[in-house]
C-alpha positions as CSV (number, residue, x, y, z in Angstrom):
1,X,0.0,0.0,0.0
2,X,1.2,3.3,-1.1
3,X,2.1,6.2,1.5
4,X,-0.6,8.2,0.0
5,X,-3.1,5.8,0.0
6,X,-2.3,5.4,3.6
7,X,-2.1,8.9,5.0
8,X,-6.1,9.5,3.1
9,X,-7.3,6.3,4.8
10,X,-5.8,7.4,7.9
11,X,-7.7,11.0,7.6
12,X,-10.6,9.6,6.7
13,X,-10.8,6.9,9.7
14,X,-9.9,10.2,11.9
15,X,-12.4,12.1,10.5
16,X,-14.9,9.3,11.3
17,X,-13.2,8.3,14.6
18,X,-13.3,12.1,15.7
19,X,-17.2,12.7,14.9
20,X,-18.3,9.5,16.7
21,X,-16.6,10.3,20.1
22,X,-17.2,13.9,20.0
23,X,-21.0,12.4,19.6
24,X,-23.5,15.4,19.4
25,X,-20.3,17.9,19.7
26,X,-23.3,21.3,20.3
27,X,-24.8,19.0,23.3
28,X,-21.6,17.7,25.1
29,X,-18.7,20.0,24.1
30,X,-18.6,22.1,26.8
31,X,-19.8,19.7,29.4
32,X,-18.1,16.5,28.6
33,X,-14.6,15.5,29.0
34,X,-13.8,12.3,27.0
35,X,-11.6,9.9,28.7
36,X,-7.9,10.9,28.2
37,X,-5.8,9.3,25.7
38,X,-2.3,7.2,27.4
39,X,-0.3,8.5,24.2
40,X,0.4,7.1,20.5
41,X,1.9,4.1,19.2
42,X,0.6,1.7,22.1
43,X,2.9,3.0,24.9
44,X,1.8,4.4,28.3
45,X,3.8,7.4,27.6
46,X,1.0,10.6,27.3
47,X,2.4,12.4,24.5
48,X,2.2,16.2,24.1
49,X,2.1,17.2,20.4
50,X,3.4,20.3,18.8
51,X,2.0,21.1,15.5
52,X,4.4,22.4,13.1
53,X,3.6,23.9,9.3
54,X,5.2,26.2,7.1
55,X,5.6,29.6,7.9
56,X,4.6,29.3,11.6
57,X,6.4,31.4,14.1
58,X,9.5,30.1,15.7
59,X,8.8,31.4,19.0
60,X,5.5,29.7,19.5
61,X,6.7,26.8,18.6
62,X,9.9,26.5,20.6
63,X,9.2,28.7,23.9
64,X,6.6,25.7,24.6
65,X,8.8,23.2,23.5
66,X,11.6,24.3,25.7
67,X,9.4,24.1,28.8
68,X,7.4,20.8,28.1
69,X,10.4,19.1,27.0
70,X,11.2,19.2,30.9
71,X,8.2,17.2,32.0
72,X,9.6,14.2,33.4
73,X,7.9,10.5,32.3
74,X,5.2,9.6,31.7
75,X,5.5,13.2,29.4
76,X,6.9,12.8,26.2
77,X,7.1,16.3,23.8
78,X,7.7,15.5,20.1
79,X,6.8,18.0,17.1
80,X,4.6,16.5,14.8
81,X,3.6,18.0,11.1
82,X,1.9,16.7,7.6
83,X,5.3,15.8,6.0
84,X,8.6,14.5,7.1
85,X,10.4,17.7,5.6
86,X,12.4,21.0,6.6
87,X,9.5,23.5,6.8
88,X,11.0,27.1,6.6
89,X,9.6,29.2,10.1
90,X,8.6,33.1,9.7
91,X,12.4,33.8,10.5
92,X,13.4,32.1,7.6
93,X,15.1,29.1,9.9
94,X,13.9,25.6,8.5
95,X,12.5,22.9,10.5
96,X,11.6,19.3,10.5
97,X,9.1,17.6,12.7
98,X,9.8,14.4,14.4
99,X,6.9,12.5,13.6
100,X,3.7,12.5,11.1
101,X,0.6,13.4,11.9
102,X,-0.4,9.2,11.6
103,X,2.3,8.5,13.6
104,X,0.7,10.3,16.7
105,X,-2.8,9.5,16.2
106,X,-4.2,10.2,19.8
107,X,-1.7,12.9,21.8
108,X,-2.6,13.4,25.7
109,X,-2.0,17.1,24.3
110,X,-1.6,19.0,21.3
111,X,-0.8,22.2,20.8
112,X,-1.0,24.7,17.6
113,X,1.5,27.5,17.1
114,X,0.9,30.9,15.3
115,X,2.5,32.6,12.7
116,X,2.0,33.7,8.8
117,X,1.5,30.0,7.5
118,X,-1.6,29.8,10.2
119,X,-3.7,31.2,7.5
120,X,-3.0,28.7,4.8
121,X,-3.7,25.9,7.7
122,X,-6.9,27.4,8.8
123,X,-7.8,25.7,4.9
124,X,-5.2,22.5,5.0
125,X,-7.7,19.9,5.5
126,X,-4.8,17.4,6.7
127,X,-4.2,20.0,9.6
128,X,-8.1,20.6,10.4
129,X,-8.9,17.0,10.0
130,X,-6.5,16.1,12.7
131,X,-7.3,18.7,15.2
132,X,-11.2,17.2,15.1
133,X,-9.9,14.0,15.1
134,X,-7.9,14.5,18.5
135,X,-9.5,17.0,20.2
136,X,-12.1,14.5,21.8
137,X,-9.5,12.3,23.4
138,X,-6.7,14.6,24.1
139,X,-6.8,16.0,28.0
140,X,-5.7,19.3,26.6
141,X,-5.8,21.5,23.2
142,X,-3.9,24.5,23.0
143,X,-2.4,27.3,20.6
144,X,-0.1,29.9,20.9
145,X,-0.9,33.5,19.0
146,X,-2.6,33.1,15.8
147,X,-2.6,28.9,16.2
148,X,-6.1,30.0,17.7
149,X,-7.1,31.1,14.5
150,X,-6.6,27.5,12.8
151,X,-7.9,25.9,16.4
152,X,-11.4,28.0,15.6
153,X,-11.2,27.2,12.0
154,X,-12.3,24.0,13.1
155,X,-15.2,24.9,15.3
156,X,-13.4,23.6,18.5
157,X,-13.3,27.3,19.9
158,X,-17.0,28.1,19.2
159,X,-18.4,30.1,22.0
160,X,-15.5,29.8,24.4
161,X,-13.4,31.9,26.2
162,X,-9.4,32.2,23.9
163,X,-7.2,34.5,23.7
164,X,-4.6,35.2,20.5
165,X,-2.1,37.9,19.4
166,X,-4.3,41.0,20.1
167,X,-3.9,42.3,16.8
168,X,-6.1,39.3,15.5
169,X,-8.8,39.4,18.1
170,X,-11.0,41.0,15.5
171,X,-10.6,37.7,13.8
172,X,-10.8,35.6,16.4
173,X,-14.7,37.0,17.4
174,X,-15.5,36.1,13.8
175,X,-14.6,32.7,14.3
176,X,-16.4,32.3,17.2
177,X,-14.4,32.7,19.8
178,X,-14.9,35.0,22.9
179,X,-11.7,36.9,22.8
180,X,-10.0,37.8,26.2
181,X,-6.8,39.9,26.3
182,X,-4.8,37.8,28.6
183,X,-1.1,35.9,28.5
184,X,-3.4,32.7,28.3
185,X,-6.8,31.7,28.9
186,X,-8.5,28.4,30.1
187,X,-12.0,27.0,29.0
188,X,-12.3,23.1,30.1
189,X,-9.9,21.6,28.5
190,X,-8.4,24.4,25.9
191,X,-5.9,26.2,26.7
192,X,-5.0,29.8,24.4
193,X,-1.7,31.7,24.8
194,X,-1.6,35.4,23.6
195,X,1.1,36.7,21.0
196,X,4.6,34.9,21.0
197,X,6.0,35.0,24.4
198,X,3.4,34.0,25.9
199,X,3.7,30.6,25.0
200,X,6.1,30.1,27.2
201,X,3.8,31.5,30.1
202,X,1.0,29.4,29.5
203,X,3.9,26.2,28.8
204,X,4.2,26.5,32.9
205,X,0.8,26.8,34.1
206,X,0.2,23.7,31.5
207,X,2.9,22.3,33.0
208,X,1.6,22.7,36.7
209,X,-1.8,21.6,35.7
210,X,-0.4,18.0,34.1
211,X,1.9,17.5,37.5
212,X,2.2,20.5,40.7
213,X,3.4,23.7,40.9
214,X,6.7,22.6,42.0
215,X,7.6,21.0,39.1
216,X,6.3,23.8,36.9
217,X,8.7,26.2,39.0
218,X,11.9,24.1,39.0
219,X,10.9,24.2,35.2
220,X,11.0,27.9,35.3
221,X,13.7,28.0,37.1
222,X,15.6,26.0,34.9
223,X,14.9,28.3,31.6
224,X,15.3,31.4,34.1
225,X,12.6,32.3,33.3
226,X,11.8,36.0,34.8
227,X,11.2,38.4,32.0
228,X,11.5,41.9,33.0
229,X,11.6,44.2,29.7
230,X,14.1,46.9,29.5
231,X,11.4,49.7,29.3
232,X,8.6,48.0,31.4
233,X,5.0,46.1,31.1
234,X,2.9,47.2,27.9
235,X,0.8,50.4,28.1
236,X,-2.2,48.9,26.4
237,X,-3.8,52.4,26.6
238,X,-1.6,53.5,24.5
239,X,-2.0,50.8,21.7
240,X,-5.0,51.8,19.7
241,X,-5.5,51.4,15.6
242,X,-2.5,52.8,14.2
243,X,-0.3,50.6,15.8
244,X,-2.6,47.8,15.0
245,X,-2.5,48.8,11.1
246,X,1.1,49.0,11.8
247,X,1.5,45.1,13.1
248,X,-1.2,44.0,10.6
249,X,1.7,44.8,7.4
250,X,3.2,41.4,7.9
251,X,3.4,38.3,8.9
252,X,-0.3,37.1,9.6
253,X,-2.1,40.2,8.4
254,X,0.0,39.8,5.4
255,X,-0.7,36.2,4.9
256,X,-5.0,37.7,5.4
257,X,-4.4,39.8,2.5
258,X,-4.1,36.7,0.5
259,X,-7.3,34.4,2.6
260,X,-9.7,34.3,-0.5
261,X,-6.9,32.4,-2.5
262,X,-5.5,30.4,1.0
263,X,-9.2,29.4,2.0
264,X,-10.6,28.8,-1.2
265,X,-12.0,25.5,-0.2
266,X,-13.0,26.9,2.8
267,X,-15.8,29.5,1.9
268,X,-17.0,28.9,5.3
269,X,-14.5,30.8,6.8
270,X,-13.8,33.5,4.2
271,X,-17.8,34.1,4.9
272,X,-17.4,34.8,8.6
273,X,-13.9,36.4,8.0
274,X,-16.0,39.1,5.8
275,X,-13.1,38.2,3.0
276,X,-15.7,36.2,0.4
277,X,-18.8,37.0,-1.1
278,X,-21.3,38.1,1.3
């Protein structure tokens, strides 16, 4: 059998396995907690999974992957993506996940970075198939900045509480989402960090909530983690639309600029997005 053939089987079965445990999802989603899943591949390890695509942005993957990867066993952080392949980040470094998406078919946690190429995976229907597929079984589901965009793309984040870079929260609302300005937010079992750095905030309190605080601070302490800026906390009174229009130039507001070709099979979401025909 043909690695193609394989990976659509395996989508389809996820697709199908994801529906009939999520059950009526409108009913139970906010009220139900499926039983966790032990991990992939038949071990007892619980397996945290770090989605990677192209164009995602390097901090929101690898602040969270620097904390979680100090979880002691049963933990076990591994990035996972669509292909075995370097996948270039938003700083032009290249990566390449450890494991296919297949390969790690019921994580005790996954988690969906941010970044430009979160647009295009809002519409990757490999990327979106997974997320429903897992969701039900996984004790957590996260994202980091604009990873909540492709989490609501996928109606996971319907009426809850998230949080994302705040430059996107416009975008975020139109997805569904109730967007709280926070470092992260927790609704049952998602977790949402806000913009880039605070990944690796809401890495620790993930972190404390799998084990105990104390492990989470020894963690912290480890990274030396204790961020204090060199000209103080954000004034958010002073960030209003110009500086907004400002951020939106690049990276994901760039990427937005280009949604009606990204999304095209997802007219869905360029509908709500107020980017298709209304």
């Amino acid at each position: 059998m043909s690695r193609d053939l394989s990976r659509r089987d395996l989508c389809v079965s996820l697709i199908a396995g994801g529906l009939a445990a999520a059950g009526a999802p409108q009913a139970s989603a906010h009220d139900a907690r499926p039983p966790a899943s032990t991990g992939d591949e038949g071990t007892s390890d619980k397996v945290i999974a770090l989605l990677m695509f192209p164009e995602l942005t390097l901090l929101d993957l690898v602040g969270p992957l620097q904390v979680l990867k100090g979880l002691p066993a049963p933990f076990r952080t591994i990035v996972v993506g669509e292909r075995a392949e370097p996948m270039a980040t938003d700083t032009g470094l290249a990566l390449t996940p450890e494991k296919l998406l297949e390969e790690v078919p019921r994580p005790f946690v996954v988690i969906v970075p941010g970044g430009p190429g979160s647009v295009a995976s809002m519409g990757n229907e490999a990327i979106q198939a997974y997320l429903r597929a897992v969701a039900p079984t996984a004790e957590v589901v996260g994202s980091v900045c604009t990873g909540a965009l492709v989490l609501a793309a996928t109606g996971l984040l319907e009426g809850r509480r998230a949080t994302t870079h705040w430059a996107y929260a416009a975008e975020l609302q139109k997805l569904g989402a109730r967007y709280v300005r926070a470092r992260f937010v927790e609704d049952g079992k998602f977790m949402t960090g806000g913009g880039v750095s605070a990944g690796i905030d809401m890495a620790i309190a993930l972190v404390a909530r799998l084990t105990d605080r104390a492990t989470a601070e020894r963690i912290q302490l480890g990274i030396e983690y204790d961020p204090r800026p060199p000209f103080g906390g954000i004034d958010w009174s002073r960030v209003g639309e110009e500086e907004s229009a400002r951020q939106r130039q690049g990276g994901t507001g760039r990427r937005l600029k280009e949604a009606p070709r990204l999304l095209v099979r997802r007219p869905d979401l360029l509908k709500r997005l107020g980017l298709g025909p209304q």
